[in-house]
Gaussian input, Z-matrix of N, CA and C with variables (Angstrom, degrees):
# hf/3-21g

backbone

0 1
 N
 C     1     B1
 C     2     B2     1     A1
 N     3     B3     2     A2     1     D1
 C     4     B4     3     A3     2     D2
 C     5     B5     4     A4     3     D3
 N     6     B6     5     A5     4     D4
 C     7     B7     6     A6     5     D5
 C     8     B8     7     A7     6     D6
 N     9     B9     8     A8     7     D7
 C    10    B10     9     A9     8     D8
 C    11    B11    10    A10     9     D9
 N    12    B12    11    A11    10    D10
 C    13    B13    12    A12    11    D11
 C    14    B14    13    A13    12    D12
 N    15    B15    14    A14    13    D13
 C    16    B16    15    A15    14    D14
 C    17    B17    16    A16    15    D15
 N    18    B18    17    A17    16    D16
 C    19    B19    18    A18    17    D17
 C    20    B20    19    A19    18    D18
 N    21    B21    20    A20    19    D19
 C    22    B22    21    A21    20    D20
 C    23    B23    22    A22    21    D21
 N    24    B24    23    A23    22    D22
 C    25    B25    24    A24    23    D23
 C    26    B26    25    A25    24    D24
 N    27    B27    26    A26    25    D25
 C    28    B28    27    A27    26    D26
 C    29    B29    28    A28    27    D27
 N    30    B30    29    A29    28    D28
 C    31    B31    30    A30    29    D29
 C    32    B32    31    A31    30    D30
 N    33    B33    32    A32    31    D31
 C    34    B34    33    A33    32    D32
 C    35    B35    34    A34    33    D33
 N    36    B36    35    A35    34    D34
 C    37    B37    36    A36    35    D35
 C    38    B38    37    A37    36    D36
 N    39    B39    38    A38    37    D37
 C    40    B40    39    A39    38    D38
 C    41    B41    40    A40    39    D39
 N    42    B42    41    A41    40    D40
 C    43    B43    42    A42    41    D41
 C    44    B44    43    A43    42    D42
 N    45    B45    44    A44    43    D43
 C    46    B46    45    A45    44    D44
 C    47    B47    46    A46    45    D45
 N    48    B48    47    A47    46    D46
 C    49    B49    48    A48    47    D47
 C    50    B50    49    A49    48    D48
 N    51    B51    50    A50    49    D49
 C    52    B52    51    A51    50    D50
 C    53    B53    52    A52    51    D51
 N    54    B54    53    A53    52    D52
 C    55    B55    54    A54    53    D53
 C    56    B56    55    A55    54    D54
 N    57    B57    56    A56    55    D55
 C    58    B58    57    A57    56    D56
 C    59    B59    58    A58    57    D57
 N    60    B60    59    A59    58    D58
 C    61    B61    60    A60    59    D59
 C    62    B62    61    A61    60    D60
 N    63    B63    62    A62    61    D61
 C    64    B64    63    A63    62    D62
 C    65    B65    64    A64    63    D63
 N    66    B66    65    A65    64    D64
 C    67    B67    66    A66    65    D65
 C    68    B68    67    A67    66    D66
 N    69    B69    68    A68    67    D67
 C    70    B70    69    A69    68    D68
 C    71    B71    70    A70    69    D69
 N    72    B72    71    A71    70    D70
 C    73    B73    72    A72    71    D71
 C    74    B74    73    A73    72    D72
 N    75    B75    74    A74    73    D73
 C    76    B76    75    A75    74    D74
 C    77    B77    76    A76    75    D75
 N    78    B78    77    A77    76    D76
 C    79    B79    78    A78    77    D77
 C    80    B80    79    A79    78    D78
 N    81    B81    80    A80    79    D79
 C    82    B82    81    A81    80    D80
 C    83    B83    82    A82    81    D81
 N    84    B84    83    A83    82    D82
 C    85    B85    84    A84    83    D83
 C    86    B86    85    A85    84    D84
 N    87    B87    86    A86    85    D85
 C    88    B88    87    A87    86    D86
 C    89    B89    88    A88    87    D87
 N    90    B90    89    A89    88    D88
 C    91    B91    90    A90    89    D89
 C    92    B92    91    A91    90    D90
 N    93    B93    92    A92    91    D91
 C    94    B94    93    A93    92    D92
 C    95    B95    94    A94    93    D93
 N    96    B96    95    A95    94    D94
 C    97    B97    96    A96    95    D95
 C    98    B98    97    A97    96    D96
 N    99    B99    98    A98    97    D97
 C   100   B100    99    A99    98    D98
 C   101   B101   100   A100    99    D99
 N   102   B102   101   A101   100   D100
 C   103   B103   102   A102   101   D101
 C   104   B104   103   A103   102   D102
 N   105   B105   104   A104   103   D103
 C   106   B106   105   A105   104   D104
 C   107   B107   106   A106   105   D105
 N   108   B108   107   A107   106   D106
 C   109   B109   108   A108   107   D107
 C   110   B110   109   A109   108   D108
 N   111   B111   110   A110   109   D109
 C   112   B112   111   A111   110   D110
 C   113   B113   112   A112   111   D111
 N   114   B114   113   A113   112   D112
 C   115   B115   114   A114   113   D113
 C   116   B116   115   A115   114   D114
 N   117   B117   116   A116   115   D115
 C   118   B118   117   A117   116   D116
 C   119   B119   118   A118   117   D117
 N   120   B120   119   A119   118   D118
 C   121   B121   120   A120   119   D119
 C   122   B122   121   A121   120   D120
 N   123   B123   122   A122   121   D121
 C   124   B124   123   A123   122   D122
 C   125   B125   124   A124   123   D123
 N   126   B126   125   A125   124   D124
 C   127   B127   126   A126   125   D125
 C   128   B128   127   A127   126   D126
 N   129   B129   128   A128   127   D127
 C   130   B130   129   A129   128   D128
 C   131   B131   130   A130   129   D129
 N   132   B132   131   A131   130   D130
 C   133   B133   132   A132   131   D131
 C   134   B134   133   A133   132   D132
 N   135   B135   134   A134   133   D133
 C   136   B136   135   A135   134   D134
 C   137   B137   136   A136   135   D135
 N   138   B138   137   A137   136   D136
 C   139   B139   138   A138   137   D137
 C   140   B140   139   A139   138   D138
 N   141   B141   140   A140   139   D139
 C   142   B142   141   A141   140   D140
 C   143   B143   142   A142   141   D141
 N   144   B144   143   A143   142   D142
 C   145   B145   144   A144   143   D143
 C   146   B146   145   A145   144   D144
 N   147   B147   146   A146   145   D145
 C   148   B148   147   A147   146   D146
 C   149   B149   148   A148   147   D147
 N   150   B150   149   A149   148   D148
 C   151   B151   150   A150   149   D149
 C   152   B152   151   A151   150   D150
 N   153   B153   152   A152   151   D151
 C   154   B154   153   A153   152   D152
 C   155   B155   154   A154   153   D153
 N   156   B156   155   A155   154   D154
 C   157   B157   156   A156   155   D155
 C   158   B158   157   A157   156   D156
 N   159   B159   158   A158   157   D157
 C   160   B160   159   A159   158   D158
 C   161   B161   160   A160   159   D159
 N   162   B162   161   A161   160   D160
 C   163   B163   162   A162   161   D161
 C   164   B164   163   A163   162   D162
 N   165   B165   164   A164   163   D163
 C   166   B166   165   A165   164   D164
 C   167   B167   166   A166   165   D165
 N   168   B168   167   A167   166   D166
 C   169   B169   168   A168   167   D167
 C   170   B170   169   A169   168   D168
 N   171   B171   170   A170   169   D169
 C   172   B172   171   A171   170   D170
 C   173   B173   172   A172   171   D171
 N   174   B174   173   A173   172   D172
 C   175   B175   174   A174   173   D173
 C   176   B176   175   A175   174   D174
 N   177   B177   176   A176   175   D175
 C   178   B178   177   A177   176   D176
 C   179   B179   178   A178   177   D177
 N   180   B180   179   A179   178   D178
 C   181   B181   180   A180   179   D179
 C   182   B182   181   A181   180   D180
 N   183   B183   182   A182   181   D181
 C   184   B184   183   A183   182   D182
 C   185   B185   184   A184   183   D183
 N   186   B186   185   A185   184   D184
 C   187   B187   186   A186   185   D185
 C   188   B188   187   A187   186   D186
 N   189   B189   188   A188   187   D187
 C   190   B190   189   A189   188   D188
 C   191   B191   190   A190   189   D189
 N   192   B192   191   A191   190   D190
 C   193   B193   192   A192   191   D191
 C   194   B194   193   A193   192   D192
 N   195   B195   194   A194   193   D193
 C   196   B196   195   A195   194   D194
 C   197   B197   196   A196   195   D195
 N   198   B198   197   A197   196   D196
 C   199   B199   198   A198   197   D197
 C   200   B200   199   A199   198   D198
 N   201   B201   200   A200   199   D199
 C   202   B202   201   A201   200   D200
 C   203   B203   202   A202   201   D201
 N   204   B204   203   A203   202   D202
 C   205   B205   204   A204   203   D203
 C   206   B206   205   A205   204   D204
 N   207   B207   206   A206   205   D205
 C   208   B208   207   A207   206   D206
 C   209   B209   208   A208   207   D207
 N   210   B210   209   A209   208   D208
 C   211   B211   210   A210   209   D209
 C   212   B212   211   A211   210   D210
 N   213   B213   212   A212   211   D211
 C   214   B214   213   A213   212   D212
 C   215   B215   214   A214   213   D213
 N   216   B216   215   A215   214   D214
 C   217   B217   216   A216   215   D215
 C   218   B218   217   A217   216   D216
 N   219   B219   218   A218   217   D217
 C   220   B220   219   A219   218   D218
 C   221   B221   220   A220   219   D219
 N   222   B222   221   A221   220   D220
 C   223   B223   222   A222   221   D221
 C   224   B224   223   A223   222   D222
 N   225   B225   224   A224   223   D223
 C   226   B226   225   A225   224   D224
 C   227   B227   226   A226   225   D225

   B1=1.4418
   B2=1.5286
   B3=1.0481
   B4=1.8705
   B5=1.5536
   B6=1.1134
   B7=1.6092
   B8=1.8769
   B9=1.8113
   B10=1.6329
   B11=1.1681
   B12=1.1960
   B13=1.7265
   B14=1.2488
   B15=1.6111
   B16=1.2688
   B17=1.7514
   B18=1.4076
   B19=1.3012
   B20=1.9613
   B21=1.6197
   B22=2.0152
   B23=1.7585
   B24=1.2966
   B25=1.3123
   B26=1.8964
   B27=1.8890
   B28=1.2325
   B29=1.3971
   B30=1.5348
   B31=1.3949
   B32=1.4699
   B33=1.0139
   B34=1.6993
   B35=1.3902
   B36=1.4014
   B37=2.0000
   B38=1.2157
   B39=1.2456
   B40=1.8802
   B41=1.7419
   B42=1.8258
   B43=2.0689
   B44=1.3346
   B45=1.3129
   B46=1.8340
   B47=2.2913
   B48=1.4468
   B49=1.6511
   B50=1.8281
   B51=1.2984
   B52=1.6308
   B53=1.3483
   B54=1.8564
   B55=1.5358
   B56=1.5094
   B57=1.8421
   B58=1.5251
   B59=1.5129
   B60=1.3255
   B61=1.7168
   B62=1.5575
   B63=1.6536
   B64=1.0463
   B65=1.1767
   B66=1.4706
   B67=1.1208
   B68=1.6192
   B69=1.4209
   B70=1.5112
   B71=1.7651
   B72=1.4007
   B73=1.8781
   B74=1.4703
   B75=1.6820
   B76=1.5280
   B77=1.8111
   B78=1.6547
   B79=1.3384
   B80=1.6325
   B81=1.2062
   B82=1.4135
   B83=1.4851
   B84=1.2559
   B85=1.5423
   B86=1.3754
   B87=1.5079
   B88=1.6453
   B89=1.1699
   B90=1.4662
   B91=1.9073
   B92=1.4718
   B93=1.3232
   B94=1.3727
   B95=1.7399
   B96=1.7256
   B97=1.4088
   B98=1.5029
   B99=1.5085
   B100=1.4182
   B101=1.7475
   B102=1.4551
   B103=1.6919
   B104=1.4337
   B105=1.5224
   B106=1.4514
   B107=2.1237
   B108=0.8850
   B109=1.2796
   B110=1.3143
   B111=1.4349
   B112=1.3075
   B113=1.9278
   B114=1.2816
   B115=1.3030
   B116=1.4497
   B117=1.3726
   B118=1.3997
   B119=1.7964
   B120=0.6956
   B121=1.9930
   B122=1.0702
   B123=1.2143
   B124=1.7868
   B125=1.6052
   B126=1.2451
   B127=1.4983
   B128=1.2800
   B129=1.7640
   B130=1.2873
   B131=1.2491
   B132=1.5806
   B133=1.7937
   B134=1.7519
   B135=1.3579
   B136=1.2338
   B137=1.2674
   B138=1.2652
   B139=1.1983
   B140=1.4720
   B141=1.4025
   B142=1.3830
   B143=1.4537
   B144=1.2451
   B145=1.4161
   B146=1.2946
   B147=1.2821
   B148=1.9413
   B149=1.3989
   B150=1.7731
   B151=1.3783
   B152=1.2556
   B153=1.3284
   B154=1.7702
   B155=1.7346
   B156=1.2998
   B157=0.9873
   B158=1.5998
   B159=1.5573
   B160=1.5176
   B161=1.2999
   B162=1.7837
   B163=1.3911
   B164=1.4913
   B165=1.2545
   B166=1.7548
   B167=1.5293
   B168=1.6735
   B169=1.5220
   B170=1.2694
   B171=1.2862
   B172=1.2274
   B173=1.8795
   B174=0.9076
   B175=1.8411
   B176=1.5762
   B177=1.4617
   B178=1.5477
   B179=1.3206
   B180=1.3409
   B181=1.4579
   B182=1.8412
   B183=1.3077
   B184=1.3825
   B185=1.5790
   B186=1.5524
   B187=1.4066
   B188=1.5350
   B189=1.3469
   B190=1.5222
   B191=1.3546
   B192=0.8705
   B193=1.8213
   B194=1.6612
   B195=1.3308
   B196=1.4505
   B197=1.8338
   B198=1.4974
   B199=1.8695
   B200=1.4630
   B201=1.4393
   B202=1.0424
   B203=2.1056
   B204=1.1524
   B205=1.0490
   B206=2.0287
   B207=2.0061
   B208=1.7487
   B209=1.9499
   B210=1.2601
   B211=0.9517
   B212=1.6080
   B213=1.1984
   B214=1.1799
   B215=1.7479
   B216=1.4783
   B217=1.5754
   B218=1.7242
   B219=1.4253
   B220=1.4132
   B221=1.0517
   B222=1.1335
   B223=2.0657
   B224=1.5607
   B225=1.7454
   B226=1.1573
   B227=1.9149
   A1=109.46
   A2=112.27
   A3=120.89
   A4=110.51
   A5=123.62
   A6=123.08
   A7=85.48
   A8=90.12
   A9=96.99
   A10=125.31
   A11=106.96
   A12=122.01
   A13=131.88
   A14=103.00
   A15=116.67
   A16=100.42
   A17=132.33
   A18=130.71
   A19=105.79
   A20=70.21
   A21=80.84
   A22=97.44
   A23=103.02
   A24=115.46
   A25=132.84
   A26=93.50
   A27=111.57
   A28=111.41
   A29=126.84
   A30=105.40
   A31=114.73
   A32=127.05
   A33=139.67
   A34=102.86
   A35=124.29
   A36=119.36
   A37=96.00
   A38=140.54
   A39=113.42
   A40=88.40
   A41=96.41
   A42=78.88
   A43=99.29
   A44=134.21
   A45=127.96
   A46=87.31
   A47=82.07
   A48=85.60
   A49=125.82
   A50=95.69
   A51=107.60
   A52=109.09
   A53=99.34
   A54=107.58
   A55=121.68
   A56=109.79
   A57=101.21
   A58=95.32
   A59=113.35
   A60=132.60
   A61=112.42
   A62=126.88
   A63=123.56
   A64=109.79
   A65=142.77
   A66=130.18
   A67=127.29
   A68=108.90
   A69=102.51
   A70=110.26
   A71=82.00
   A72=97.72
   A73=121.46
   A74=125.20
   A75=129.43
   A76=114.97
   A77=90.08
   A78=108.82
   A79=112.65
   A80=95.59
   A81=108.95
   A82=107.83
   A83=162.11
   A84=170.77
   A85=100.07
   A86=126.66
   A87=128.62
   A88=128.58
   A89=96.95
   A90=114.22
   A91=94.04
   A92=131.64
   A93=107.17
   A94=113.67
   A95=117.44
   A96=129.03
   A97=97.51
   A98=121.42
   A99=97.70
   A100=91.83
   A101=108.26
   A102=104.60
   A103=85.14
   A104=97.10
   A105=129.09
   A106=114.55
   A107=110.06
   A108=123.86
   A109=92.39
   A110=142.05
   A111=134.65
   A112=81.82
   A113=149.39
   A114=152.70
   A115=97.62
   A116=122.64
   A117=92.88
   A118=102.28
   A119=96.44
   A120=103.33
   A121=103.44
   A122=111.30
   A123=114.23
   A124=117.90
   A125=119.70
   A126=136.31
   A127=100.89
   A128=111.44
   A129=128.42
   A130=154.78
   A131=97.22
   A132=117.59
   A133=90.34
   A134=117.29
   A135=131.80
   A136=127.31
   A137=153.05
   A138=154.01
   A139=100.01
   A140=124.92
   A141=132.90
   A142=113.57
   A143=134.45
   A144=153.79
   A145=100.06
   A146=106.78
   A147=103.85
   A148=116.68
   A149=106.04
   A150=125.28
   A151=84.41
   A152=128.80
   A153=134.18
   A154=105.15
   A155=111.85
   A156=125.29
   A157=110.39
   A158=97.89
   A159=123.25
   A160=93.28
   A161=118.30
   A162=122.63
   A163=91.27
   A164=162.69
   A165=124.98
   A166=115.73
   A167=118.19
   A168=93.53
   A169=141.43
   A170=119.48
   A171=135.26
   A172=121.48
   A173=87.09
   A174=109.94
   A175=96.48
   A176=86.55
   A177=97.32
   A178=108.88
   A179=126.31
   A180=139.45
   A181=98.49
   A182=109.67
   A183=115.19
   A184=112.13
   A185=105.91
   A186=105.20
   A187=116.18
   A188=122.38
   A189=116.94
   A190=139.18
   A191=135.18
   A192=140.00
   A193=95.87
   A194=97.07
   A195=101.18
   A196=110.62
   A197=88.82
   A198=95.69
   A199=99.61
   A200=117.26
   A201=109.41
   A202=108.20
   A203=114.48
   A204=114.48
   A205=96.72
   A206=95.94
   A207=109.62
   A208=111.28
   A209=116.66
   A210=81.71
   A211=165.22
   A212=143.51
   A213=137.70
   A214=94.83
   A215=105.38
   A216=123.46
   A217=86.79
   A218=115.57
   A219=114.43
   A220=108.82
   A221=130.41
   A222=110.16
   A223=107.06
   A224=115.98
   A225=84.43
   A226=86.05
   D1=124.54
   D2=175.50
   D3=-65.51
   D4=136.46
   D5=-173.65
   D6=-100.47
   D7=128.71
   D8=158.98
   D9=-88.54
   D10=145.86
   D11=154.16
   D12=-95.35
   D13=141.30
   D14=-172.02
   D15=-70.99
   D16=107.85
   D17=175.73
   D18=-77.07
   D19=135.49
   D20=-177.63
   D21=-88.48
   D22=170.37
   D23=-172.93
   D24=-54.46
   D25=-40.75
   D26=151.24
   D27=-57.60
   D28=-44.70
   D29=179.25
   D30=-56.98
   D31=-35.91
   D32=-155.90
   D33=-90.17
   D34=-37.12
   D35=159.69
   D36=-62.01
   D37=-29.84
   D38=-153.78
   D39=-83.80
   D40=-51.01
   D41=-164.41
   D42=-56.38
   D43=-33.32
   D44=-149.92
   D45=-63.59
   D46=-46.54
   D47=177.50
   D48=-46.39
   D49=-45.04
   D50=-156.82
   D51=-96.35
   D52=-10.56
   D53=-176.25
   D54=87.58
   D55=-29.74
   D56=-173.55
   D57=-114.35
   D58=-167.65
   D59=166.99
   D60=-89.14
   D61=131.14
   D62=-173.57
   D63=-54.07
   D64=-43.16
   D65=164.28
   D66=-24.54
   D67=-25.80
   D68=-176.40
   D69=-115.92
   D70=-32.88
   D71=166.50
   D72=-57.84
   D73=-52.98
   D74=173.18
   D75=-33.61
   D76=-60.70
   D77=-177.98
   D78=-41.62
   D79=-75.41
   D80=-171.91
   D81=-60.72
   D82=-15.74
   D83=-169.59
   D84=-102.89
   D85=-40.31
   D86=165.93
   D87=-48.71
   D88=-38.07
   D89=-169.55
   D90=-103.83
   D91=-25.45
   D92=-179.33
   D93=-93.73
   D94=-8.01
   D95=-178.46
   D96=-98.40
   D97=-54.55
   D98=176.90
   D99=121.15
   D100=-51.13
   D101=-169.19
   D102=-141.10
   D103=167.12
   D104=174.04
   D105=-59.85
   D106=-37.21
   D107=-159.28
   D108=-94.95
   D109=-24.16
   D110=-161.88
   D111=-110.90
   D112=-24.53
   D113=165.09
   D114=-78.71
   D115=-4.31
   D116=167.56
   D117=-120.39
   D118=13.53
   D119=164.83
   D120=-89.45
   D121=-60.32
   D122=173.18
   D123=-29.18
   D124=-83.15
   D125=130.38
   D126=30.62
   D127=-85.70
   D128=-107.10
   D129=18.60
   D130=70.00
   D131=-158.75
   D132=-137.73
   D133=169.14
   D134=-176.48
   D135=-70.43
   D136=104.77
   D137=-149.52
   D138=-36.94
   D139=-69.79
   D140=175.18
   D141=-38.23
   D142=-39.82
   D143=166.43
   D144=-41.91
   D145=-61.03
   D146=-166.47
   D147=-70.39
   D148=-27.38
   D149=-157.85
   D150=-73.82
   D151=-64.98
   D152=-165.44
   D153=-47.43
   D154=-33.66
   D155=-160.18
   D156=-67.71
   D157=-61.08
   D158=165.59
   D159=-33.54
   D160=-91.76
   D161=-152.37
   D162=-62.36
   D163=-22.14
   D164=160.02
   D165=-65.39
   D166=-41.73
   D167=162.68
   D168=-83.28
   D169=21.12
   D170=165.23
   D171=84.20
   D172=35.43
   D173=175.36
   D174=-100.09
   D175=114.86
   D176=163.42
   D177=-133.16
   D178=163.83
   D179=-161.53
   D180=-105.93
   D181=113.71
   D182=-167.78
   D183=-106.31
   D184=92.27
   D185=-179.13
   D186=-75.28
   D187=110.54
   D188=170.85
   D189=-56.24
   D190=140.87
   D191=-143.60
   D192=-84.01
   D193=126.35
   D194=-174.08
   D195=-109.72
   D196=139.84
   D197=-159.05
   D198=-89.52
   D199=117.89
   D200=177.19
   D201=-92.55
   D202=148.15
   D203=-177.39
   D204=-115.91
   D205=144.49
   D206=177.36
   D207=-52.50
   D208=115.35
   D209=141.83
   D210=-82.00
   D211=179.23
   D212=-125.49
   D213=-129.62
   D214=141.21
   D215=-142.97
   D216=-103.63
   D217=121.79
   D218=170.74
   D219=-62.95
   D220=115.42
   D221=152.15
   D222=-70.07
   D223=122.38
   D224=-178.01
   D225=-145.39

């Protein structure tokens, strides 16, 4: 079961604005901006604003595991 939120008023101008529900709006403005801070220009809301926003709808930024390889023993 999804836990609701009480949407604040700024939340409720942006969808009346954007037409959809942040739930479907975050998503889609993430993947087409790339970062949080450039979705919150978009917006025009506070970087921290969007960020909080993100982490309640569940957008997180997924850094992929980076392979480190040994380095390599001179014979010298």
């Amino acid at each position: 079961m999804t836990k609701r939120w009480h949407k604040t008023k700024l939340q409720q101008e942006i969808e009346a604005q954007w037409g959809k529900p942040l739930e479907q709006l975050l998503p889609e403005l993430f993947r087409l901006h790339g970062s949080m801070p450039k979705v919150a220009d978009a917006l025009g809301i506070a970087y921290t604003t969007a960020y909080y926003w993100g982490r309640r709808y569940g957008i997180v930024r997924y850094d992929p595991p980076r392979v480190r390889f040994p380095l390599e023993k001179s014979s010298g």
